[in-house]
Every structure is written in structure tokens, then in C-alpha cells.
N, C-alpha and C positions, 0 to 999 in steps of 0.2 A: 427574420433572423434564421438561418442557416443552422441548422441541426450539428452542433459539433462541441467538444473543447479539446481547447489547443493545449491549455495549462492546467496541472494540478495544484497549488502553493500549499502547503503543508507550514504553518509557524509552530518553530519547535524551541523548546528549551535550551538547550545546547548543540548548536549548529555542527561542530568537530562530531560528538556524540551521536547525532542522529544519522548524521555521512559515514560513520565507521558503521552503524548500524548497516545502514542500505548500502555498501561497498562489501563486506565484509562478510556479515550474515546472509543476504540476499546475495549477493554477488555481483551483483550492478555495476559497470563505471559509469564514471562524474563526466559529462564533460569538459571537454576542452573552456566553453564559455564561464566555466564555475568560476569560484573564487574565494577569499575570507568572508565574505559577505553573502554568498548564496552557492548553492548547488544545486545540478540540473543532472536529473536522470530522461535519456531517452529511452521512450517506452514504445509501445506500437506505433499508433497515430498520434500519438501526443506523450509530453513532457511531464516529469514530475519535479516538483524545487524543493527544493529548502531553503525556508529564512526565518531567523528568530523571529519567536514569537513575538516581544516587544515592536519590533520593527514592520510587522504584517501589519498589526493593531494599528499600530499610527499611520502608517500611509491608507490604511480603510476607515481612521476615522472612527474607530470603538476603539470600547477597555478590553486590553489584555487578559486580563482574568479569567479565562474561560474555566468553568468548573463541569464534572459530572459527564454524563454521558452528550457527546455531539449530536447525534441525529442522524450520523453519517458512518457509512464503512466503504473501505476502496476493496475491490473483491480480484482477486487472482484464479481463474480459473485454470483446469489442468483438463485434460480428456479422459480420466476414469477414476474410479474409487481407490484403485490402487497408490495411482499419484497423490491423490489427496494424505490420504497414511504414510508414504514416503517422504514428501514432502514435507508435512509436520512433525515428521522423527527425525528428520537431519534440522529441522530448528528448532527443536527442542534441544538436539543434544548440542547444539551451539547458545543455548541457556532462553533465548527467546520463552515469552511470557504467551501459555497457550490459552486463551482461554474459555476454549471450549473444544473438547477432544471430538475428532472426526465420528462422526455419526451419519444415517440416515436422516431427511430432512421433510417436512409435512408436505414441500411442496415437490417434491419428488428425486431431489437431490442428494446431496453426498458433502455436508460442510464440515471444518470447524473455523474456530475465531483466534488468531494472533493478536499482541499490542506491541506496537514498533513504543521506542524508549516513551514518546510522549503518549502512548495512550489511546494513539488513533488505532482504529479498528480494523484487522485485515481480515474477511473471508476466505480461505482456501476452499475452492469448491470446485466438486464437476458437476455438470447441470448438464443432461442429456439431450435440452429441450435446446440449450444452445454451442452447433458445433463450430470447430474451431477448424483455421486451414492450419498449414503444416508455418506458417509464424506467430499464431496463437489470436489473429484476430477471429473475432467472432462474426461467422458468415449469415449472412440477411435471408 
């Protein structure tokens, strides 16, 4: 298997909701491909969706209910300390939910932590260990 992913799916509570979120807050456009039924952000090398959560659950075949913390955070990285503090003061003053103010990090970095409407986990980070080209992919 081929080191990659193509797709992110994200199941969220209210699909309008969480697209105003990542349009609006984030700045993001939808795709062309979107619809009432999903939404597709293109990102670097891969895609992010949104689809209610009810509807992710059943086509995978579990319960919906997800409770508590995931396991998981999607991490947005910037090129300095500075952006990291920019960037989490322009969405905070857009009401976004911080929750964890920009700090130094044990393992040599520069984070804090966002919650997009459902609660999934955003890192804002710069990591010096990993640089970025000038479209923000992370160079090998």
C-alpha cells in the first residue's frame, strides 16, 4: 500500500454549520463537486469533506454516538511563531473556540489547539523540524 491519503471525511452535526464554519472562518472554498449532502475542501495534496455524522456512521457500519475526546487532531502548520499568534487572533476574534493559547511546546515547537463547531481538534503549529515550500506542503 502506497504511503498517502487522498481524503479527509470529517462527520459533523450540521452540515450548513460546519461549511459556514470552514468557508467563512477559515476562508476555504467548497467545491464545484459539493452539494446538500457533502462538502469538499481542496487542500494540498488531498481533500477535506464534510458529511453528517449520522450518514458517515452508517455507511461505516458503527454508532453515531461518538463521545469525548477522538484520538485524533488535524494539524495546520504556518512558518513561524509569529503566524501561529496571528493566526489564532484573527479566529478568535471571529468567535472560534481556542483551546489552548499559543505556547512553546516540549517538543520544540510553537502550538495552540482550535475546535471547529463539532469538536474535532485543530493544531496551529510551527515546527521548525518540519519546512514548508512556498504552497505550504511539507518538504521530505
Amino acid at each position: 500500500m502506497e504511503q498517502r491519503i487522498t481524503l479527509i471525511t470529517l462527520g459533523v452535526k450540521n452540515l450548513q454549520r460546519s461549511k459556514d464554519f470552514y468557508q467563512n472562518i477559515f476562508g476555504w472554498h467548497p467545491l464545484e463537486s459539493s452539494n446538500e449532502r457533502i462538502v469538499f475542501f481542496q487542500l494540498n495534496g488531498l481533500q477535506l469533506a464534510l458529511f453528517p455524522q449520522e450518514s458517515l456512521a452508517d455507511d461505516a457500519g458503527v454508532d453515531a454516538e461518538g463521545k469525548g475526546f477522538r484520538g485524533f487532531s488535524l494539524a495546520y502548520n504556518v512558518r513561524s511563531e509569529k503566524e501561529v499568534d496571528e493566526l489564532v487572533a484573527r479566529l478568535q476574534e471571529k468567535g472560534v473556540t481556542i483551546l489552548k493559547q499559543p505556547e512553546k511546546v516540549f517538543w520544540g515547537g510553537y502550538s495552540s489547539y482550535i475546535a471547529d463547531p463539532d469538536e474535532n481538534l485543530w493544531e496551529i503549529a510551527y515546527n521548525p523540524f518540519l519546512p514548508l515550500d512556498e504552497k505550504g506542503n511539507v518538504l521530505s
